[in-house]
N, C-alpha and C positions, 0 to 999 in steps of 0.2 A: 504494500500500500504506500510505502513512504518515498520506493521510486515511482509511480506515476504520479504523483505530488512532483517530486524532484523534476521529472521529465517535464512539466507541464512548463517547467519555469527556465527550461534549459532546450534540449533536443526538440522538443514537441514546437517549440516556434521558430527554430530551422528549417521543421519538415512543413508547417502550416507557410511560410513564406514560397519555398519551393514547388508548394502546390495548389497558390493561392487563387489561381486562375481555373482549376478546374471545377468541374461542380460534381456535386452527387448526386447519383444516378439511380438512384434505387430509395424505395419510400424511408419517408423515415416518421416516428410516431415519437412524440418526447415526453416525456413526462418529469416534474420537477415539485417541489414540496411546497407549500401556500405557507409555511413558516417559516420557510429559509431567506434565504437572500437574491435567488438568481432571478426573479420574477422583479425585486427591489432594483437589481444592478442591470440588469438586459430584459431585453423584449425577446422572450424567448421563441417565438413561432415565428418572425417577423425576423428575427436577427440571421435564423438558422435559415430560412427562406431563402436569403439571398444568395447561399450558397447551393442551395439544392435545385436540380431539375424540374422535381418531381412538388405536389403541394407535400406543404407541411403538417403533420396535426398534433395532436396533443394536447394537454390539458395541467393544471396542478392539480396537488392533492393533497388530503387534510393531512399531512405531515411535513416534519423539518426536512433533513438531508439525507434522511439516509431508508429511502421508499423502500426497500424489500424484507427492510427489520421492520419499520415501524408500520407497514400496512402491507403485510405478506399476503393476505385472502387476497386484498384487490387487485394486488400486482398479478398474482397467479389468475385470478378472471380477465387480466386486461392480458396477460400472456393466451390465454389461450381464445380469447376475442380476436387476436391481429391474427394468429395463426391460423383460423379457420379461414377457410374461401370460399 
């Protein structure tokens, strides 16, 4: 856990510089905690949009930072919700 912390602040904005022109290409669903900070600090569907292809979706949820401790039932319905087709 403490190197992808470290990488975030190191290697990780080498690689984000290097591949700042591409976009992603494949869906992406976000999900983020209604008590943390990333919804305070970024526009989280709207930020990530501008890199993606494809639309954005997502949502917060009644928890802080860490959604698969603090709201394990709904992660695992919203897991097996995207996964169906």
């Amino acid at each position: 856990m403490c190197e992808a912390y470290r990488a975030s602040a190191s290697i990780d904005l080498e690689h984000d510089r290097a591949d700042a022109a591409q976009k992603i290409t494949c869906p992406l669903h976000m999900l983020w905690g209604e008590c943390g900070v990333v919804h305070r600090v970024f526009t989280p569907i709207s930020d990530w949009q501008e890199k993606c292809s494809l639309p954005v979706t997502g949502r917060p949820w009644p928890c802080d930072h860490d959604i698969a401790e603090e709201c394990p039932d709904i992660l695992a319905d919203e897991l097996r919700a995207s996964f169906t087709v």
